[in-house]
Chimera marker file (.cmm) of the C-alpha trace (Angstrom):
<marker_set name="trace">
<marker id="1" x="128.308" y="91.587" z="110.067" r="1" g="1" b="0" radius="0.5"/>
<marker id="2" x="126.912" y="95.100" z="108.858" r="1" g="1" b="0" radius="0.5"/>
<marker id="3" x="125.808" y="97.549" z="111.197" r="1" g="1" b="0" radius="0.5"/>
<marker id="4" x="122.106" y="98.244" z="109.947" r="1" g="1" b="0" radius="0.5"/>
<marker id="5" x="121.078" y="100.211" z="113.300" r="1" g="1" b="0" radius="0.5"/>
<marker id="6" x="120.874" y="103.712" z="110.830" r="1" g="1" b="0" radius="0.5"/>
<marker id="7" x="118.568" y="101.304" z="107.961" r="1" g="1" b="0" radius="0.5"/>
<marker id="8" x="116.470" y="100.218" z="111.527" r="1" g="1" b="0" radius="0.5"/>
<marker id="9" x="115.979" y="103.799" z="112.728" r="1" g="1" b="0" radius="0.5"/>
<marker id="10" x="114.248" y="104.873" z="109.912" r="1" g="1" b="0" radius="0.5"/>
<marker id="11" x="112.055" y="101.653" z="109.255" r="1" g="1" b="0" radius="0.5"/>
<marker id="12" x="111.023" y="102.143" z="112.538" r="1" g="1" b="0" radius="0.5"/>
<marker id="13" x="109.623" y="105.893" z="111.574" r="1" g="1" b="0" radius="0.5"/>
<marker id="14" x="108.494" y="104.554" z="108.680" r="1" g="1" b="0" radius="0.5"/>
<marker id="15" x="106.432" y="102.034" z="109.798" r="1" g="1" b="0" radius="0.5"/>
<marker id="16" x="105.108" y="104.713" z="112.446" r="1" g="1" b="0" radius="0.5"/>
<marker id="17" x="103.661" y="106.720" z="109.608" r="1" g="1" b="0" radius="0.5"/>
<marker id="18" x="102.647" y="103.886" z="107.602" r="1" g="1" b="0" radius="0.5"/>
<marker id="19" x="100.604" y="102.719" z="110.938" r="1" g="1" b="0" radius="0.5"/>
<marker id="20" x="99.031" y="106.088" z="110.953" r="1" g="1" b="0" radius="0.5"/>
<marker id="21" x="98.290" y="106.595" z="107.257" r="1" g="1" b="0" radius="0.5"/>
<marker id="22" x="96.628" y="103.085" z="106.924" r="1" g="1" b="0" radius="0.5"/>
<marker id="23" x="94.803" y="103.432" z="110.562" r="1" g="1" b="0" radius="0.5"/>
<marker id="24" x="95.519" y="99.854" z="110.924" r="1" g="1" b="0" radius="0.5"/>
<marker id="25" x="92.872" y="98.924" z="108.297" r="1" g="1" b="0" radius="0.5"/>
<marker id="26" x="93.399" y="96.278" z="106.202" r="1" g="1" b="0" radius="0.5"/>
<marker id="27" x="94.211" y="97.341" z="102.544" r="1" g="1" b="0" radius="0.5"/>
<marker id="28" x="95.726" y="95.802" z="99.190" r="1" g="1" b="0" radius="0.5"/>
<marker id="29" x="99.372" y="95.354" z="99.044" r="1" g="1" b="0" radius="0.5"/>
<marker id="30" x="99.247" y="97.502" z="96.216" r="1" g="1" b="0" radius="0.5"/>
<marker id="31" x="97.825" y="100.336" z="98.579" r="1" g="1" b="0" radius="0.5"/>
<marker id="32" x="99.781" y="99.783" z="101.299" r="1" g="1" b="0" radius="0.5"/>
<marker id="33" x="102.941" y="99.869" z="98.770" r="1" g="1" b="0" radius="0.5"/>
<marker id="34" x="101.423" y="103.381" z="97.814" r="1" g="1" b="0" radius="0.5"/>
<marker id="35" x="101.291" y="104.501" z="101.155" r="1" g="1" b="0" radius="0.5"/>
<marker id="36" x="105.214" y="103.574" z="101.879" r="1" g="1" b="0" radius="0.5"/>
<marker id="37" x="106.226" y="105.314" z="98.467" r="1" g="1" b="0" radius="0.5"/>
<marker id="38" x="104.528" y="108.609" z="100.167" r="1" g="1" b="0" radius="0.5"/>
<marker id="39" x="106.168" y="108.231" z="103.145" r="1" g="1" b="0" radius="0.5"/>
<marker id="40" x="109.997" y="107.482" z="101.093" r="1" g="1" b="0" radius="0.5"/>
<marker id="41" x="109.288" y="110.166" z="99.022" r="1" g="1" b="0" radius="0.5"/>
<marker id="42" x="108.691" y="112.578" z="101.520" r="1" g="1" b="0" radius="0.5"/>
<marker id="43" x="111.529" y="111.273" z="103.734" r="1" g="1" b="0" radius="0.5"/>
<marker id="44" x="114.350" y="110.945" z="101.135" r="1" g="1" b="0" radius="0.5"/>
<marker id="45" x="113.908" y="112.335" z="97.982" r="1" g="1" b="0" radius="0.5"/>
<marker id="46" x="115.211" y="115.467" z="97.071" r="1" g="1" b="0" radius="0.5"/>
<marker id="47" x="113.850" y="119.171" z="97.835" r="1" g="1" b="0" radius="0.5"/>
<marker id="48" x="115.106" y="120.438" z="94.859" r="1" g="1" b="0" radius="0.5"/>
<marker id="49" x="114.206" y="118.934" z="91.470" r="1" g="1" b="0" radius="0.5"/>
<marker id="50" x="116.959" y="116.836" z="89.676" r="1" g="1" b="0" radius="0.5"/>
<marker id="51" x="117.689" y="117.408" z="85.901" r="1" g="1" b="0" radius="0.5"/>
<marker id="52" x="117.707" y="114.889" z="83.458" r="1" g="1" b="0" radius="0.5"/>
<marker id="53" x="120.406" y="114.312" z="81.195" r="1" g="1" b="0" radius="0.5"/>
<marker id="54" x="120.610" y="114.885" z="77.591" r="1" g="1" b="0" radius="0.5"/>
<marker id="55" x="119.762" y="111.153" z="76.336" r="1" g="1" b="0" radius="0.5"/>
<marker id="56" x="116.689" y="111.351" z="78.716" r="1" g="1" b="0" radius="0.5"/>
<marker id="57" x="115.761" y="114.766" z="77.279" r="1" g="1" b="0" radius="0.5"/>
<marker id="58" x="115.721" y="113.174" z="73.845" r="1" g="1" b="0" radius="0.5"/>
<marker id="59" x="113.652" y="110.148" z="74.150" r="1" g="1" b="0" radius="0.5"/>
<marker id="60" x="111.010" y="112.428" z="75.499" r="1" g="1" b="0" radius="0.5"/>
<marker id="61" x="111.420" y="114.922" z="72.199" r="1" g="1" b="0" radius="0.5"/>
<marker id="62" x="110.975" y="112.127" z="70.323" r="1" g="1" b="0" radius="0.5"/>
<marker id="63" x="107.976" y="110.331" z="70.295" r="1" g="1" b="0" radius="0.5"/>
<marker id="64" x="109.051" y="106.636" z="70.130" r="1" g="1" b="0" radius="0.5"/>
<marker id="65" x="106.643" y="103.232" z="70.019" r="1" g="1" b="0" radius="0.5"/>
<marker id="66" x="106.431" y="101.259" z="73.017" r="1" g="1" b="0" radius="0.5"/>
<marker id="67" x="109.258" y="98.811" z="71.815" r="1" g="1" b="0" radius="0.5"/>
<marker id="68" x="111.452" y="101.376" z="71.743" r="1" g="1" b="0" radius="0.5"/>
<marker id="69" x="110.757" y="102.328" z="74.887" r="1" g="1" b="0" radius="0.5"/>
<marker id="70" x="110.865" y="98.762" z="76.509" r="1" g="1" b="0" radius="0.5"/>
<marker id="71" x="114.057" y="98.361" z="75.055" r="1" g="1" b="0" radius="0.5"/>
<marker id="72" x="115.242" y="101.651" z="76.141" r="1" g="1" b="0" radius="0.5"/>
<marker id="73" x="114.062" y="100.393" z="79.737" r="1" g="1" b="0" radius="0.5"/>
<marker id="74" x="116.150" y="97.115" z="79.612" r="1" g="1" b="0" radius="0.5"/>
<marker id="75" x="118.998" y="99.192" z="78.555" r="1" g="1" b="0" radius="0.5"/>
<marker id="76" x="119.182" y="101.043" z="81.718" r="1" g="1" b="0" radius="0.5"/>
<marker id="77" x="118.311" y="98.418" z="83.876" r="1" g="1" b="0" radius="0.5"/>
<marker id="78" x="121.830" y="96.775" z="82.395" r="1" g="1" b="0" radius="0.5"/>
<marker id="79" x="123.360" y="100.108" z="82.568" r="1" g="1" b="0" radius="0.5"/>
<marker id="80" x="122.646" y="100.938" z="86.726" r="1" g="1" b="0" radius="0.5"/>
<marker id="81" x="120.861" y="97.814" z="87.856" r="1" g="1" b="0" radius="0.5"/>
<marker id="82" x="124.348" y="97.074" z="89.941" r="1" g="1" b="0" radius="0.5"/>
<marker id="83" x="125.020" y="100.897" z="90.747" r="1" g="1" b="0" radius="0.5"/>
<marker id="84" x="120.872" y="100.855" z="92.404" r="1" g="1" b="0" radius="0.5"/>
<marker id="85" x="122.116" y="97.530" z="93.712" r="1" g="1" b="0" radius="0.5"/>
<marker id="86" x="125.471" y="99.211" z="95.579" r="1" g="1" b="0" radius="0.5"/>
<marker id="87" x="123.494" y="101.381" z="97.047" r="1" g="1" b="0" radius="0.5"/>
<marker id="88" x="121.049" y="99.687" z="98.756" r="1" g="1" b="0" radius="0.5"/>
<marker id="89" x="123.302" y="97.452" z="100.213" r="1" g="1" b="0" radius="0.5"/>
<marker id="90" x="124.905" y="101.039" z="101.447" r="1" g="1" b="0" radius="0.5"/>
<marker id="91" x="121.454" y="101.994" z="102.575" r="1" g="1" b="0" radius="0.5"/>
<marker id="92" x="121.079" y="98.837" z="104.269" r="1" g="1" b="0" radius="0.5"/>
<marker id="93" x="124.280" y="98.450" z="106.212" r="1" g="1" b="0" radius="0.5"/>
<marker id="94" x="125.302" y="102.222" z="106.507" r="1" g="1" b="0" radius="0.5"/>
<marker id="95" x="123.779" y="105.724" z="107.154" r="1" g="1" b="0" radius="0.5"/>
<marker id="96" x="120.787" y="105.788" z="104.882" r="1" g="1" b="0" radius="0.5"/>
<marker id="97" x="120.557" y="109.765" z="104.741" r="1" g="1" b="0" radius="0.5"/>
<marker id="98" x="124.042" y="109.927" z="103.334" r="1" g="1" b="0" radius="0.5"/>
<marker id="99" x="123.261" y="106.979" z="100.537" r="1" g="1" b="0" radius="0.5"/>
<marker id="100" x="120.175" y="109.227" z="99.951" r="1" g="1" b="0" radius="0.5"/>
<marker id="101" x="122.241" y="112.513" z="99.341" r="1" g="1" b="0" radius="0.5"/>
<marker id="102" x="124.685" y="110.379" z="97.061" r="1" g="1" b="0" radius="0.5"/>
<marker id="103" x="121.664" y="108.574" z="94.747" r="1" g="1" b="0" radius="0.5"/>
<marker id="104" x="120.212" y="112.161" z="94.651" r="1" g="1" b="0" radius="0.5"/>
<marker id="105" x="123.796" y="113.799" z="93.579" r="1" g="1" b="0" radius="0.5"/>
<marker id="106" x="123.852" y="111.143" z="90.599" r="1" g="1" b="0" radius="0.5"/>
<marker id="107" x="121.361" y="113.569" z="88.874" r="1" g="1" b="0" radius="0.5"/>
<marker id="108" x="120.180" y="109.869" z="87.096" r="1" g="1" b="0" radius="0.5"/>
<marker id="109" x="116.481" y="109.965" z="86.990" r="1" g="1" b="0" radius="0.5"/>
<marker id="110" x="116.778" y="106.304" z="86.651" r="1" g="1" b="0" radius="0.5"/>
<marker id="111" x="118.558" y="105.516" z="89.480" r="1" g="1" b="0" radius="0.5"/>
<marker id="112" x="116.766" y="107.808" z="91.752" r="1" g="1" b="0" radius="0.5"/>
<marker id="113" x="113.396" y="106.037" z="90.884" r="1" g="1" b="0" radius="0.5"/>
<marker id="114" x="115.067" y="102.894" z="90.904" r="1" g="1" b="0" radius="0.5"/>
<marker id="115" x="116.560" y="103.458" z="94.328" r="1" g="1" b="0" radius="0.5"/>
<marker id="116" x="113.209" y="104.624" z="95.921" r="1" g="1" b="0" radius="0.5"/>
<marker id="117" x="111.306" y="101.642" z="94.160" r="1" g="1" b="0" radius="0.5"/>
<marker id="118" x="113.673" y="99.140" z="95.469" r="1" g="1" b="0" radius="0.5"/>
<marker id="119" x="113.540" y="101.272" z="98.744" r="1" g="1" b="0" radius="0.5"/>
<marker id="120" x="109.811" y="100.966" z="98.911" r="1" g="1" b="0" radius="0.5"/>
<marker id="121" x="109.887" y="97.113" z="98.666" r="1" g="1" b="0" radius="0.5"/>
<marker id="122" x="112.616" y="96.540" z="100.856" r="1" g="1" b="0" radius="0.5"/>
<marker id="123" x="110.711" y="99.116" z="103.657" r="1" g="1" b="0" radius="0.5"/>
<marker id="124" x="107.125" y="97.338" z="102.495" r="1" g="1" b="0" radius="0.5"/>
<marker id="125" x="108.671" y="93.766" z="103.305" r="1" g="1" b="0" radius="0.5"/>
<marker id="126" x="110.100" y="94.651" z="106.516" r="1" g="1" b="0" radius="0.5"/>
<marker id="127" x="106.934" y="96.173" z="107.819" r="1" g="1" b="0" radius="0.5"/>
<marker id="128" x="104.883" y="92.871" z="106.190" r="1" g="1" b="0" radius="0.5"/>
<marker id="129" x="107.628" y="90.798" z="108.433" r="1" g="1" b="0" radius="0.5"/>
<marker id="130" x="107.136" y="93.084" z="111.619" r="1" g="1" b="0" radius="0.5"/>
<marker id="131" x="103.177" y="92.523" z="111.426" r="1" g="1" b="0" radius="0.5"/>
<marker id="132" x="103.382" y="88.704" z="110.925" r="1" g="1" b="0" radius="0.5"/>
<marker id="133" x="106.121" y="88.072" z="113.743" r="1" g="1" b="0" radius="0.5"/>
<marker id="134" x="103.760" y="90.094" z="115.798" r="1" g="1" b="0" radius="0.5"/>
<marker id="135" x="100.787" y="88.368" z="114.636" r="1" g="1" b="0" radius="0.5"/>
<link id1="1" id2="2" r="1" g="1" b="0" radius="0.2"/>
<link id1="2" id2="3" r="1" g="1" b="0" radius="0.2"/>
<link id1="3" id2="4" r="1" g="1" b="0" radius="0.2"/>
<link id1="4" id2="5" r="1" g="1" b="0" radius="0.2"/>
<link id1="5" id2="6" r="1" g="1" b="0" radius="0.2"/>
<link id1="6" id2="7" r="1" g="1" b="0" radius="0.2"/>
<link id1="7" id2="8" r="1" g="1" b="0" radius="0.2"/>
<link id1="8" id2="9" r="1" g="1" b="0" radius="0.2"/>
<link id1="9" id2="10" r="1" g="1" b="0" radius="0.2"/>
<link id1="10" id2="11" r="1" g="1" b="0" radius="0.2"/>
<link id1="11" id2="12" r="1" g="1" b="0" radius="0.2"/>
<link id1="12" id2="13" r="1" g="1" b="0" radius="0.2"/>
<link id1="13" id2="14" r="1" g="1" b="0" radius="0.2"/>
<link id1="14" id2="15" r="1" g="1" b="0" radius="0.2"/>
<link id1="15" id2="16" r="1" g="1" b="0" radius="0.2"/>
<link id1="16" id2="17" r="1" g="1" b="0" radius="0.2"/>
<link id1="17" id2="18" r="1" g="1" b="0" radius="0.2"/>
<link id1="18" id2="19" r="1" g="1" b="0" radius="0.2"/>
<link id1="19" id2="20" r="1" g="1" b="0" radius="0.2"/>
<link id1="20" id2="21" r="1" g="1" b="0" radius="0.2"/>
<link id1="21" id2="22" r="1" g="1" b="0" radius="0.2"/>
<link id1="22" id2="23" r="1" g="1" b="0" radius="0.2"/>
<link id1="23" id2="24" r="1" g="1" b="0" radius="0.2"/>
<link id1="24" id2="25" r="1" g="1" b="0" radius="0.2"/>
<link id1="25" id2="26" r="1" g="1" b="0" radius="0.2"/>
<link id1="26" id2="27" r="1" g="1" b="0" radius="0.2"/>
<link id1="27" id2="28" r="1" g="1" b="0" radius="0.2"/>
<link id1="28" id2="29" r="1" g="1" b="0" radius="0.2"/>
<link id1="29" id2="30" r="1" g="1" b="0" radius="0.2"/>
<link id1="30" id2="31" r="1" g="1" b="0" radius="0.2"/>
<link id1="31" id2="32" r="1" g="1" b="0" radius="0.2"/>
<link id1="32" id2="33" r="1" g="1" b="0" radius="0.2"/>
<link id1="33" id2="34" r="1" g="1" b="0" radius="0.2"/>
<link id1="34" id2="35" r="1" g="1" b="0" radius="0.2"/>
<link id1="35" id2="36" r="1" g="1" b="0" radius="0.2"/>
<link id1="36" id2="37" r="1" g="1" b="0" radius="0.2"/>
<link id1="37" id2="38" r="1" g="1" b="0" radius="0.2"/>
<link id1="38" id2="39" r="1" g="1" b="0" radius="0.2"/>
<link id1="39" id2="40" r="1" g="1" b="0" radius="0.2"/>
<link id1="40" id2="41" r="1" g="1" b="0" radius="0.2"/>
<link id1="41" id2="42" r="1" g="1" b="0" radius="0.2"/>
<link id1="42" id2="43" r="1" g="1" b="0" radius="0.2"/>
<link id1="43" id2="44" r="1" g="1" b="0" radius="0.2"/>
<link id1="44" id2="45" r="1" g="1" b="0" radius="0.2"/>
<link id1="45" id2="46" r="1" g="1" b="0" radius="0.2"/>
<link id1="46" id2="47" r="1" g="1" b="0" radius="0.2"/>
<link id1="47" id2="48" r="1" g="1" b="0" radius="0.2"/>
<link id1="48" id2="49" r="1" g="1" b="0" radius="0.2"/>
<link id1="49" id2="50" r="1" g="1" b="0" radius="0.2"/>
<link id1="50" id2="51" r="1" g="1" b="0" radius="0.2"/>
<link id1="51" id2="52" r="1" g="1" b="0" radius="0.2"/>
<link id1="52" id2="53" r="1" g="1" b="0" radius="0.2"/>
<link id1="53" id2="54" r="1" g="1" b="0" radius="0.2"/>
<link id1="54" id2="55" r="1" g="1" b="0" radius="0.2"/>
<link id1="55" id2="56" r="1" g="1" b="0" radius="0.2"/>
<link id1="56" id2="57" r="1" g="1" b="0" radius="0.2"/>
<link id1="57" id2="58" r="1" g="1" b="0" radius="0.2"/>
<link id1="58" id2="59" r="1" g="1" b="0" radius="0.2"/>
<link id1="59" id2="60" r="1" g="1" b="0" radius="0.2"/>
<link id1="60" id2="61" r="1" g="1" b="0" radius="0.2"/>
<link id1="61" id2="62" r="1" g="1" b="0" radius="0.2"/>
<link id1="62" id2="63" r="1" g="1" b="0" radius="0.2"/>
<link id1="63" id2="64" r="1" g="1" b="0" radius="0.2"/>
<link id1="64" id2="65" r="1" g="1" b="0" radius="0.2"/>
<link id1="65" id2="66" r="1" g="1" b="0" radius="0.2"/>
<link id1="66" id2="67" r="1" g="1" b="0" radius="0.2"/>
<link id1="67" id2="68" r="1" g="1" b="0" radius="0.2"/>
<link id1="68" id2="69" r="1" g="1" b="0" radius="0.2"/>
<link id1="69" id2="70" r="1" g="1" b="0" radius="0.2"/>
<link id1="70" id2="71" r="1" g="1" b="0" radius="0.2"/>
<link id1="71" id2="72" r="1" g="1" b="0" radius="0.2"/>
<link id1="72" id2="73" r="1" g="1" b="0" radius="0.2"/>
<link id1="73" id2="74" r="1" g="1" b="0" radius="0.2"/>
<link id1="74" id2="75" r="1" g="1" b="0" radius="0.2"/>
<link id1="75" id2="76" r="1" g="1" b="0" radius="0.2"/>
<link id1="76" id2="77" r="1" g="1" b="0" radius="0.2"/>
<link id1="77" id2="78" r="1" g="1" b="0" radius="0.2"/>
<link id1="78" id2="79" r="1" g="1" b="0" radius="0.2"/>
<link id1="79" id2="80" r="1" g="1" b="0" radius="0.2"/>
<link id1="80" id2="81" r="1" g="1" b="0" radius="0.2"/>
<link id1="81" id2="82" r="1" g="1" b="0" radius="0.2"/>
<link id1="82" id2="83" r="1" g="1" b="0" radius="0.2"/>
<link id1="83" id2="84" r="1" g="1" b="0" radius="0.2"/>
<link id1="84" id2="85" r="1" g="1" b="0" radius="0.2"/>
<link id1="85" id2="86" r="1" g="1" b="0" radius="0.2"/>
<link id1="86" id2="87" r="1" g="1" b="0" radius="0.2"/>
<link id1="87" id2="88" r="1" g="1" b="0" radius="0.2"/>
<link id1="88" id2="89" r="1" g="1" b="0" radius="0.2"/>
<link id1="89" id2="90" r="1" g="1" b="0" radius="0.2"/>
<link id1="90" id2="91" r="1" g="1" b="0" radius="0.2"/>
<link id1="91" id2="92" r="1" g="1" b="0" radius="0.2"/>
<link id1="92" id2="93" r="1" g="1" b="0" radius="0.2"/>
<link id1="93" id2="94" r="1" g="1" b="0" radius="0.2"/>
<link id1="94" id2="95" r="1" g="1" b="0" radius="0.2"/>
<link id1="95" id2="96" r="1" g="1" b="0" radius="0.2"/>
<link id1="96" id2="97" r="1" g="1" b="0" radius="0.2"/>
<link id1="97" id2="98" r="1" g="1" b="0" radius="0.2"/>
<link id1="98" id2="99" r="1" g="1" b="0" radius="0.2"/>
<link id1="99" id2="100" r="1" g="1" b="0" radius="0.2"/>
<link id1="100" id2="101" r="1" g="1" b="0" radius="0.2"/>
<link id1="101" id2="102" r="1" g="1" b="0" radius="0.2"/>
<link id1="102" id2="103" r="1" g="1" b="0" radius="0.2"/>
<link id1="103" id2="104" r="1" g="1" b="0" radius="0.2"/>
<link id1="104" id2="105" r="1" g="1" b="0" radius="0.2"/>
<link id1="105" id2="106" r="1" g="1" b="0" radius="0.2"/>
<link id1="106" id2="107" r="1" g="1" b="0" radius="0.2"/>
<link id1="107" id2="108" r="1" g="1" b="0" radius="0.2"/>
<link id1="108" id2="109" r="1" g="1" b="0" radius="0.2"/>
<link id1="109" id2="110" r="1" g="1" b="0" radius="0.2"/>
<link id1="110" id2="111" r="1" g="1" b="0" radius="0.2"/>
<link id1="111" id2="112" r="1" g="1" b="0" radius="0.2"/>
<link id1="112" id2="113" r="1" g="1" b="0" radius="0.2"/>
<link id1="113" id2="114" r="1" g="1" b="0" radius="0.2"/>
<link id1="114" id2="115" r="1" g="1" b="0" radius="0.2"/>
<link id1="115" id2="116" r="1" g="1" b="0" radius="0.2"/>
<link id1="116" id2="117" r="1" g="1" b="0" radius="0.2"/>
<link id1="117" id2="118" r="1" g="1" b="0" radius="0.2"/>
<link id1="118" id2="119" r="1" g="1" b="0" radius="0.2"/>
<link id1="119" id2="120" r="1" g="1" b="0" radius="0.2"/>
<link id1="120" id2="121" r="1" g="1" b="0" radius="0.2"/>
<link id1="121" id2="122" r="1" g="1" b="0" radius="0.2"/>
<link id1="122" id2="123" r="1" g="1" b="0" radius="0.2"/>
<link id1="123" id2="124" r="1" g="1" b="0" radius="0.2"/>
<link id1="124" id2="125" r="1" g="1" b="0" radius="0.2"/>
<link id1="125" id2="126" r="1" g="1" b="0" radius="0.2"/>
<link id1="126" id2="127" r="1" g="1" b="0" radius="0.2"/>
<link id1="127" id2="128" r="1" g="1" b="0" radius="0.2"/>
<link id1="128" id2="129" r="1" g="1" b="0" radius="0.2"/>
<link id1="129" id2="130" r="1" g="1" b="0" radius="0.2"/>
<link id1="130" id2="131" r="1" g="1" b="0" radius="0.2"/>
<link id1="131" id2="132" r="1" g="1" b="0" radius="0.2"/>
<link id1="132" id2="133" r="1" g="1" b="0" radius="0.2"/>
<link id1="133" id2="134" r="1" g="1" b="0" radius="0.2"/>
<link id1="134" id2="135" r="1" g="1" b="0" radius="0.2"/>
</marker_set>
């Protein structure tokens, strides 16, 4: 059984600021959802900007339909779904700082976002659990 004690530490302080931020008012989920992705992105995401690699550089030169650019996104959701998938479950069952450095050291854009999206919903649906058990 994984040790998630690290992952529980910091949904603890995240659903501290979340508390806070939302002064236990009843919003949207898609507010609430905002408020978490402030909170991750201040918390994890890196101080220094990352750099995009070539490809990326050159679908935003070129000015491409939305097709393309759907296509483009289902191409690197094949490409790092499992690598974003690795590591959460690293996030999850480890020290989540470190997972944090190593996403950020990818230098992939896509898995960066990808990582704090999936992040954001797996922080947003262990807060939503905490307030209904509590309920």
């Amino acid at each position: 059984m994984p040790d998630n004690t690290n992952f529980q530490e910091h949904l603890e302080t995240v659903a501290q600021d979340f508390q806070e931020r939302s002064s236990g008012v009843d919003l949207p989920p898609d507010q609430e959802k905002k408020i978490i992705k402030e909170i991750v992105k201040e918390k994890f995401s890196p101080s220094v900007p990352v750099s995009s690699p070539p490809a990326a550089q050159a679908n935003d030169d070129a000015k491409s339909d939305s097709a393309t650019q759907a296509q483009s996104r289902e191409d690197l959701n094949r490409q790092y779904q499992a690598v974003v998938d690795g590591f959460i479950q690293n996030a999850i069952s480890g020290d989540l700082t470190q997972v944090v450095k190593e996403v950020n050291r990818s230098n992939n854009p896509w898995v960066i976002d990808q990582f704090h999206d999936v992040l954001v919903d797996k922080f947003y649906s262990e807060i939503k659990a905490r307030q209904q058990n509590s309920s």
